[in-house]
KEVEX-356464 format. One record per residue (C-alpha): residue in one letter; x, y, z. Coordinates in steps of 0.5 Angstrom, whole numbers. Last residue first. Example, Ala and Ser with C-alpha at 12.3 -4.5 7.8 and 13.67 -1.06 7.14 Angstrom:
[rec S, [27, -2, 14]]
[rec A, [25, -9, 16]]
This chain:
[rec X, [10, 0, 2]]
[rec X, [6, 3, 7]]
[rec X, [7, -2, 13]]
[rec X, [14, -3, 12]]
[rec X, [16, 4, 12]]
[rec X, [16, 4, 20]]
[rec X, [10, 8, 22]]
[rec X, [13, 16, 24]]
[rec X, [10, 19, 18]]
[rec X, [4, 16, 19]]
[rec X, [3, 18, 26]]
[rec X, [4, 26, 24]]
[rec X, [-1, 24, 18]]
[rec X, [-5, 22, 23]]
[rec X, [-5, 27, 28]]
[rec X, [-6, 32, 23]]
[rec X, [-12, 29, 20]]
[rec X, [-15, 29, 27]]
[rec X, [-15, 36, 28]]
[rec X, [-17, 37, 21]]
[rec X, [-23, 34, 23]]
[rec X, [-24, 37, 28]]
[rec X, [-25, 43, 25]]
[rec X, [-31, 41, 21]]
[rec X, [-34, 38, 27]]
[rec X, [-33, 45, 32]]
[rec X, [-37, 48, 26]]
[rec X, [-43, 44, 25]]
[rec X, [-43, 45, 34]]
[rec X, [-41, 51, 35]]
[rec X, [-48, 52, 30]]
[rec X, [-46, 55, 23]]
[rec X, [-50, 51, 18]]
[rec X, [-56, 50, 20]]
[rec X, [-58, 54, 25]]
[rec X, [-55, 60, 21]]
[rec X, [-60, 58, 16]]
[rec X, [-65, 58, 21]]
[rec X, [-63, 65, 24]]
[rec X, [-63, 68, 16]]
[rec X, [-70, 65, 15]]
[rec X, [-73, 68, 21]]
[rec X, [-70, 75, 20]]
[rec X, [-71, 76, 13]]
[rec X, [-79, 74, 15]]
[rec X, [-79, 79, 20]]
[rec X, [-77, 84, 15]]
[rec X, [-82, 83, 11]]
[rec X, [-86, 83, 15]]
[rec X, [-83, 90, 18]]
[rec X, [-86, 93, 12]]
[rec X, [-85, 101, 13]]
[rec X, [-79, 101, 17]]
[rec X, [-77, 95, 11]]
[rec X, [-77, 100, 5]]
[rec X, [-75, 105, 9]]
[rec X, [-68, 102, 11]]
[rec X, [-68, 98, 4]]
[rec X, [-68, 106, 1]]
[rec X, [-63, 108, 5]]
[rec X, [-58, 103, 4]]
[rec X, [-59, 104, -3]]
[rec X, [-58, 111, -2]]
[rec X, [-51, 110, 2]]
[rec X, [-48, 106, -4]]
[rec X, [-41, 108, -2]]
[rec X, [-39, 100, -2]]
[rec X, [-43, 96, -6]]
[rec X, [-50, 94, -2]]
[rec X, [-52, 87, 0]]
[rec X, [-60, 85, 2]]
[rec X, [-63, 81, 8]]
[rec X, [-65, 74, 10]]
[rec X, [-65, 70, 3]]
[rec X, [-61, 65, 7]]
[rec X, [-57, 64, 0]]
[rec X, [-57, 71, -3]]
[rec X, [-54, 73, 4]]
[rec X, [-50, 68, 4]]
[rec X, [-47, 69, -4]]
[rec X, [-47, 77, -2]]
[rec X, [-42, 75, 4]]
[rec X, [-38, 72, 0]]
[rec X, [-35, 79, -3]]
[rec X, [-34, 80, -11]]
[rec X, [-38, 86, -11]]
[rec X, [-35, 89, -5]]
[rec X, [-39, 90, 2]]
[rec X, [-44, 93, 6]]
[rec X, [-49, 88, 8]]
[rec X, [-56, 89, 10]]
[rec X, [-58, 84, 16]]
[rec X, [-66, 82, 17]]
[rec X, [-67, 80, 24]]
[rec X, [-67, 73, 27]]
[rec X, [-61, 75, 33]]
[rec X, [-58, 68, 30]]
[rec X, [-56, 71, 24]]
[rec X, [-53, 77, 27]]
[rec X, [-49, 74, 30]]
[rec X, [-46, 71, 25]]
[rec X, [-44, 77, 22]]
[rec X, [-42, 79, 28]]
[rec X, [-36, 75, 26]]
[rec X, [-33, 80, 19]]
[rec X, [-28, 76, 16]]
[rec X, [-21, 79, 14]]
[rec X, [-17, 80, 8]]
[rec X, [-21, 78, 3]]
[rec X, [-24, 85, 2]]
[rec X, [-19, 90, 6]]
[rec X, [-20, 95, 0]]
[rec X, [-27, 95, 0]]
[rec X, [-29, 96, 7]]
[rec X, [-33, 91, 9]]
[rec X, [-39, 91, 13]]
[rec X, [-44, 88, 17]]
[rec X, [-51, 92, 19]]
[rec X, [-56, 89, 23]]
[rec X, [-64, 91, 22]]
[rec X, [-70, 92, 27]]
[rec X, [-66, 92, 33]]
[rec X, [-67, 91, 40]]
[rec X, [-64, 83, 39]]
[rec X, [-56, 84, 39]]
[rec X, [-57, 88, 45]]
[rec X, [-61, 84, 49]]
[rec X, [-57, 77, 48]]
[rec X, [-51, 81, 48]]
[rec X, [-52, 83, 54]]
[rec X, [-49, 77, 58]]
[rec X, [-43, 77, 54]]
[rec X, [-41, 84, 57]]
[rec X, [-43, 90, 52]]
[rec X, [-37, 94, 48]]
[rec X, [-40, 101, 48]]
[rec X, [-46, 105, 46]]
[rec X, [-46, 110, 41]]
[rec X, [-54, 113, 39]]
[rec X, [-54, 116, 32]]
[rec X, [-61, 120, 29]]
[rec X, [-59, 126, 32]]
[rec X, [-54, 129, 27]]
[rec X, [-51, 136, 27]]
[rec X, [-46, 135, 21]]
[rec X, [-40, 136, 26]]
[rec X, [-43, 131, 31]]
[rec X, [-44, 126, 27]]
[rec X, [-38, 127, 23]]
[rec X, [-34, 127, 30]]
[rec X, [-37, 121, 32]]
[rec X, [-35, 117, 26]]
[rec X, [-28, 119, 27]]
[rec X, [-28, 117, 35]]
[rec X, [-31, 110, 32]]
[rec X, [-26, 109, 26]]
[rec X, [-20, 106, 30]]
[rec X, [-25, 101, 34]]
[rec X, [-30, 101, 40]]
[rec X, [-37, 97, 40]]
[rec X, [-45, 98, 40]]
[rec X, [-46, 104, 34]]
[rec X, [-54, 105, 34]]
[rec X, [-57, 108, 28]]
[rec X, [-64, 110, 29]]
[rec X, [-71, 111, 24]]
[rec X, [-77, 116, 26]]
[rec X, [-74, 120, 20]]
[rec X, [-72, 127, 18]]
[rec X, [-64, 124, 19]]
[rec X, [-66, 118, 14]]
[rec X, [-61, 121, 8]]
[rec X, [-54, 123, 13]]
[rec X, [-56, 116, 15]]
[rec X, [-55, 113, 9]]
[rec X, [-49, 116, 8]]
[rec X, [-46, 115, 15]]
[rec X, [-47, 107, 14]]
[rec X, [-44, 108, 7]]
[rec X, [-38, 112, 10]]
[rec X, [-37, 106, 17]]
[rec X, [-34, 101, 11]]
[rec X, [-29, 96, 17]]
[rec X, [-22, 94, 15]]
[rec X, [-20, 100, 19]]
[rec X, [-24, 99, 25]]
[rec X, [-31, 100, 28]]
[rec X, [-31, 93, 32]]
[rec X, [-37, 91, 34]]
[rec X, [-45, 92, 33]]
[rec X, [-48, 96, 27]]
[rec X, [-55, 96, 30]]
[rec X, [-61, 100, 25]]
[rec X, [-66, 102, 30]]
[rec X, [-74, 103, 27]]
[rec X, [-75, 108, 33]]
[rec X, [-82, 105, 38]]
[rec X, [-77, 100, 42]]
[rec X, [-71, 103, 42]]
[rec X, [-72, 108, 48]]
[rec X, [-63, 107, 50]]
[rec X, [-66, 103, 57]]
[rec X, [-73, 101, 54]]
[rec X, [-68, 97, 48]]
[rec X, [-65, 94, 53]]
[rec X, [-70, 91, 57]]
[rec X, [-73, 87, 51]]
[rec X, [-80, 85, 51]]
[rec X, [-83, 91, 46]]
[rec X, [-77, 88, 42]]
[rec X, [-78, 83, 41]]
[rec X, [-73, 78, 44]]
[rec X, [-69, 73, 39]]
[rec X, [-65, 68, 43]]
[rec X, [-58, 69, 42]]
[rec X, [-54, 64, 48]]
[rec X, [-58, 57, 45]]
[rec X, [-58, 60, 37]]
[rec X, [-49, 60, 39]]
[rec X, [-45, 64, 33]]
[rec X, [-40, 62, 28]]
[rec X, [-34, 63, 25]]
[rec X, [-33, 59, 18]]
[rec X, [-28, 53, 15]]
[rec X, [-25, 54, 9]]
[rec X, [-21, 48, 9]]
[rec X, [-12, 50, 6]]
[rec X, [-9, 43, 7]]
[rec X, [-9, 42, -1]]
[rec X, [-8, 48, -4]]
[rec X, [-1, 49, 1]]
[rec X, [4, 48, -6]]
[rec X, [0, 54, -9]]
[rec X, [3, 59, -5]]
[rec X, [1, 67, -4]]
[rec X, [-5, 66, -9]]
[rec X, [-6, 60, -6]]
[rec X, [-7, 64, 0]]
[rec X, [-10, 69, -3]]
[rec X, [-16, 64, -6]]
[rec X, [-17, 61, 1]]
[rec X, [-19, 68, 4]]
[rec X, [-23, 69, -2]]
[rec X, [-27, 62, 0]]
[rec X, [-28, 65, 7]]
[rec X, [-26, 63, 15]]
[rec X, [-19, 60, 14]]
[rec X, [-16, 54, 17]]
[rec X, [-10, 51, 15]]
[rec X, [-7, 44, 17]]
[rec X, [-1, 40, 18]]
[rec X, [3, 47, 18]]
[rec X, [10, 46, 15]]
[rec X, [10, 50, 8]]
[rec X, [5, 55, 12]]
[rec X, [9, 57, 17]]
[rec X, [15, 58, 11]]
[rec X, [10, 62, 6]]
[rec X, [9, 66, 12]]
[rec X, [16, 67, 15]]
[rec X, [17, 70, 6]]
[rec X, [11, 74, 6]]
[rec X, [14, 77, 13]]
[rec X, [21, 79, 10]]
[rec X, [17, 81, 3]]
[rec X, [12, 86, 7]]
[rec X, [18, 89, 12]]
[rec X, [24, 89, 7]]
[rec X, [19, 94, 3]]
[rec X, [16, 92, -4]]
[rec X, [8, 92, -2]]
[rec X, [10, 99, 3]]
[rec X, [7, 98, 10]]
[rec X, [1, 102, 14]]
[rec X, [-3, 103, 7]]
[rec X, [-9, 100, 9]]
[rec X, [-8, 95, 4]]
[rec X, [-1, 93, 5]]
[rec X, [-2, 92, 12]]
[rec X, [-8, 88, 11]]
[rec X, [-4, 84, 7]]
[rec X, [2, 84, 12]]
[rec X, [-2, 79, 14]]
[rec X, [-8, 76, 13]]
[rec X, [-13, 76, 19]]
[rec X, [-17, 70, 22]]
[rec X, [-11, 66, 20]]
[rec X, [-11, 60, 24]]
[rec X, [-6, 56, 24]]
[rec X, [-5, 47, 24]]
[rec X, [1, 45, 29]]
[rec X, [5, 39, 28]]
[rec X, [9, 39, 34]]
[rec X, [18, 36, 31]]
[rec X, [20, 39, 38]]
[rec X, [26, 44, 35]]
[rec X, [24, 45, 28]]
[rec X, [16, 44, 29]]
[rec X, [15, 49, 36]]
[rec X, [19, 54, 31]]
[rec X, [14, 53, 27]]
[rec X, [8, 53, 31]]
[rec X, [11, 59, 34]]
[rec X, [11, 64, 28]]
[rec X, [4, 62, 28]]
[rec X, [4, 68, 32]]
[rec X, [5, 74, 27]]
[rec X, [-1, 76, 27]]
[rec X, [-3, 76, 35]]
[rec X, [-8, 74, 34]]
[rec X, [-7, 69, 28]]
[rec X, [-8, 63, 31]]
[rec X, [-4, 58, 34]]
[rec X, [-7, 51, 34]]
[rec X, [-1, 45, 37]]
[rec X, [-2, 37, 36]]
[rec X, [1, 32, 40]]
[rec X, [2, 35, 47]]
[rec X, [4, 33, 54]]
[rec X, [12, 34, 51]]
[rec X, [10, 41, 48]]
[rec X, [10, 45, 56]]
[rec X, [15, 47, 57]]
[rec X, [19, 50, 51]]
[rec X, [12, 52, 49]]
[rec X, [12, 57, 54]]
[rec X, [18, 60, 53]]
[rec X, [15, 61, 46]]
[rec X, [8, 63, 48]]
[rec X, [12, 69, 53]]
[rec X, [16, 70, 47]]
[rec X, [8, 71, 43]]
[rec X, [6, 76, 49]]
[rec X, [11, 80, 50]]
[rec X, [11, 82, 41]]
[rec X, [4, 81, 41]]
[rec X, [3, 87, 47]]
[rec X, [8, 91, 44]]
[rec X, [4, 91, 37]]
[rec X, [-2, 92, 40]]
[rec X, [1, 98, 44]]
[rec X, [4, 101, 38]]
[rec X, [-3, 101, 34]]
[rec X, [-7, 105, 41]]
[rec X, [-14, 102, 45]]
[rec X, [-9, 97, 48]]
[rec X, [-4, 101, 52]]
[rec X, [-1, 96, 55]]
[rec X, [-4, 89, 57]]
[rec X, [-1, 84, 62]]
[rec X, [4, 79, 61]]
[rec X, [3, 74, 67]]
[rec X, [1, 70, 61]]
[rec X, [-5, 65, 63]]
[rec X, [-7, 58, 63]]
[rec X, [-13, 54, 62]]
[rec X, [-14, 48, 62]]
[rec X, [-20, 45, 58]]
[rec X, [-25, 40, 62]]
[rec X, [-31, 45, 62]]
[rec X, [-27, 51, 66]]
[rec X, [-20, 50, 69]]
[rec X, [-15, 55, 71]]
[rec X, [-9, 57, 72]]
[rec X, [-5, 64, 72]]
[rec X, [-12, 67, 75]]
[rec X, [-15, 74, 71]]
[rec X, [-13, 81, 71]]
[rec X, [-16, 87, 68]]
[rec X, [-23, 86, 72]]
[rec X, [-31, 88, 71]]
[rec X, [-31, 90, 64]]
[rec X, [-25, 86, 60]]
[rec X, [-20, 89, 54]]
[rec X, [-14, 87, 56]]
[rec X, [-15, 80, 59]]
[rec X, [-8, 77, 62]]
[rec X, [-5, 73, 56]]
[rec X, [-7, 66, 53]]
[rec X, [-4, 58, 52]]
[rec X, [-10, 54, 53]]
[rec X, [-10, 47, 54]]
[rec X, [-14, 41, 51]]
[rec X, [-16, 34, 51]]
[rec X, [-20, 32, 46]]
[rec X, [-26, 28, 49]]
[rec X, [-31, 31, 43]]
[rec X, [-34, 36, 50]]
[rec X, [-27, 38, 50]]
[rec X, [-28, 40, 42]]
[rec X, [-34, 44, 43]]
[rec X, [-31, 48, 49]]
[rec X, [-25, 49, 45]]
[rec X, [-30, 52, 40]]
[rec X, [-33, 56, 44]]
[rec X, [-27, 60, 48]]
[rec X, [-24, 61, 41]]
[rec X, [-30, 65, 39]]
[rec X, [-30, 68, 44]]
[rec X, [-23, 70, 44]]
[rec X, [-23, 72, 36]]
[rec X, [-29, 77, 38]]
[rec X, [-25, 81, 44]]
[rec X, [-30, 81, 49]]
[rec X, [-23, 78, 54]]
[rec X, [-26, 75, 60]]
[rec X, [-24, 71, 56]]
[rec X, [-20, 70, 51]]
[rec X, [-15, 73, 47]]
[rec X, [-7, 73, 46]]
[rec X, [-9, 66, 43]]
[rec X, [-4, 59, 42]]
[rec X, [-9, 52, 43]]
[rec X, [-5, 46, 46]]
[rec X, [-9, 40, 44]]
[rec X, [-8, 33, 46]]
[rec X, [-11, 28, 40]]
[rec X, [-12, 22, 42]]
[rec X, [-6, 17, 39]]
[rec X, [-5, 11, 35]]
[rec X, [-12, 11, 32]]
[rec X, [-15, 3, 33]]
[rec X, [-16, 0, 25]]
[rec X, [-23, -3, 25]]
[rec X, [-24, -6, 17]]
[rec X, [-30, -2, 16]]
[rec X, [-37, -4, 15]]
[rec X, [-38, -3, 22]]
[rec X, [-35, 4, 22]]
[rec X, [-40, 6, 17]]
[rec X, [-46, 5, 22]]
[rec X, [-41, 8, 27]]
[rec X, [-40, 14, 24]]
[rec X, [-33, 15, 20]]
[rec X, [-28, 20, 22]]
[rec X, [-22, 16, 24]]
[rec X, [-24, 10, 19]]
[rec X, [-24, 15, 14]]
[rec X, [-17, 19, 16]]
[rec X, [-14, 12, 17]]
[rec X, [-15, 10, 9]]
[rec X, [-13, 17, 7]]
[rec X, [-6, 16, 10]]
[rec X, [-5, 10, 8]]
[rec X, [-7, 11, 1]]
[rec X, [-1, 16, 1]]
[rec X, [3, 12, 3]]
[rec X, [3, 6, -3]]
[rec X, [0, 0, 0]]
């Protein structure tokens, strides 16, 4: 049996179902998978990626994988800047860095808290690679999966990265970095390395893949798409007229249009302004819940043009998100053009659980028209269509059937394809198929000749 087919056959029979698994030869897979997952966020960080991350080693704890968290002090917290060093929660050990946030709301102190935090996981992996098998690093901080590799080099780990943001393309785009700087090609040439040795490569849109393949065609093969999620059990739809939130912000007899989450450089914030610019003599509300580099600018604007139809709010603690994600009548996503591809908006699925209509703004190649198309729960509008925006905000004020519709077909198309539950499955998958090529590369060559 040649290796290649080896391997194949002991992915099968390691994912199969029982029903399947009983026509099957039985096989007994070497190793169980022992994970260490490398974040900066996690709660009770409310940084996205953190939370998300929280769900999905939840999902694969409660699978029988046995899990560590490697993550940092809490920068970005409501109730409390420090958290324990150790500490369990749902049969996933979690361990902290003792190295704290600093400046977290500026672009150098970001890139200061990755860099202390990303040699902290190096020390960190020096220790603790011998009580696992596979390594997860994600890209927060960007140049994390770094460490996957040199955890590769020195320990033979197999590890599998996800890229939650393309770098230095975001960089690029944004304007930050030169495309021919020493930076840009430097950083091109670490990740071409990364991805080279990773066992698995998780990205969280098709056009993510493309740019990767684009970068790299020799990883085409271990590049899955495999999307974020939300939980339809946390987000429950609450009408509003029911909804405390919306009585505390006086939401409940304005049609309310929410943009919830970060409002940061890769985000189109104009199209929204524009829009509102052309609904202020109406009875229609925007409300912006979160932080990001764009958000004071907005303010600003708002202020400037005399606007009264604009409600900011800040971040709100988990056990808010299910009332404020539900005291709208219409949730906003968006993606500034020139970022298309290079990062993924997660309040999207959010706003899917939430049961109400989304309105999208993005490029025209975007994937998240080919969602909203397919859950046939909103409308997407190319960036700087403010007037578009406008006339479906006042198309659905004056219909909310309509709207009530959208938002019903969107929760259960989410139901069914982004539950932590779907997703955790997908990822398993590749967990499993990197221990398995990492046993088969150390099974005597008599067996797969």
């Amino acid at each position: 049996m040649r290796l290649n087919e080896w391997i194949n056959n002991k992915f099968v029979q390691s994912i199969s179902t029982p029903r399947e698994a009983e026509n099957q030869p039985r096989l007994k897979t070497q190793k169980a998978i022992k994970l260490s997952v490398l974040t900066q966020f996690f709660p009770p960080d409310y940084a996205p990626t953190g939370q998300l991350i929280e769900e999905l080693v939840k999902q694969l704890g409660q699978q029988g994988v046995d899990i560590e968290v490697f993550t940092s002090q809490p920068g970005y917290a409501f109730q409390s800047q420090t958290a324990p060093a150790v500490e369990w929660a749902d049969r996933v050990r979690i361990q902290r860095s003792r190295t704290a946030q600093l400046w977290p709301g500026r672009i150098r102190g970001k890139a200061v808290n990755g860099v202390l935090y990303t040699l902290r996981a190096l020390l960190y992996m020096l220790r603790a690679w011998r009580r696992n098998n596979v390594l997860l690093v994600t890209t927060a901080p960007p140049f994390l999966p770094v460490i996957g590799y040199l955890a590769y080099l020195l320990f033979r780990l197999p590890y599998v990265c996800i890229l939650y943001d393309l770098y230095p393309d975001i960089a690029i785009a944004l304007g930050v970095v030169s495309r021919h700087s020493w930076l840009a090609r430097m950083w091109n040439a670490i990740n071409r390395q990364v991805w080279l040795k990773a066992k698995g490569i998780v990205v969280l849109s098709p056009a993510m893949k493309q740019k990767i393949v684009a970068h790299c065609p020799e990883v085409a093969d271990k590049v899955s798409v495999i999307h974020s999620w939300a939980n339809p059990d946390a987000i429950v739809p609450i009408p509003k007229e029911e909804n405390w939130f919306a009585h505390e912000y006086n939401l409940v007899n304005k049609f309310t249009v929410l943009y919830s989450g970060n409002m940061g450089r890769c985000h189109d914030i104009d199209t929204m302004l524009e829009a509102a610019k052309q609904l202020q003599d109406e009875p229609i509300q925007f409300v912006c819940i979160g932080g990001g580099a764009k958000r004071e600018e907005l303010i600003r604007d708002v202020n400037r043009l005399g606007l009264n139809n604009f409600t900011f709010l800040p971040y709100q603690d988990k056990q808010v998100l299910p009332h404020s994600l539900t005291a709208c009548d219409l949730s906003l996503v968006s993606v500034d053009a020139i970022t298309e591809g290079l990062v993924v908006p997660s309040k999207l699925y959010s706003a899917l659980a939430s049961g109400r209509p989304i309105a999208v703004v993005c490029s025209q190649s975007s994937y998240l028209r080919e969602i909203i198309a397919e859950a046939d729960c909103g409308s997407a509008f190319d960036n700087g269509d403010g007037q578009g925006l406008a006339q479906f905000i006042r198309f659905l004020s004056r219909d909310p059937q309509i709207g009530e519709r959208m938002g019903k077909a969107g929760r259960q198309y989410m139901r069914s394809h982004f539950t932590p539950k779907v997703i955790s499955q997908q990822y398993l998958r590749v967990l499993q198929q990197a221990v398995l090529f990492d046993e088969v590369m150390t099974v005597p060559q008599s067996n797969v000749k």
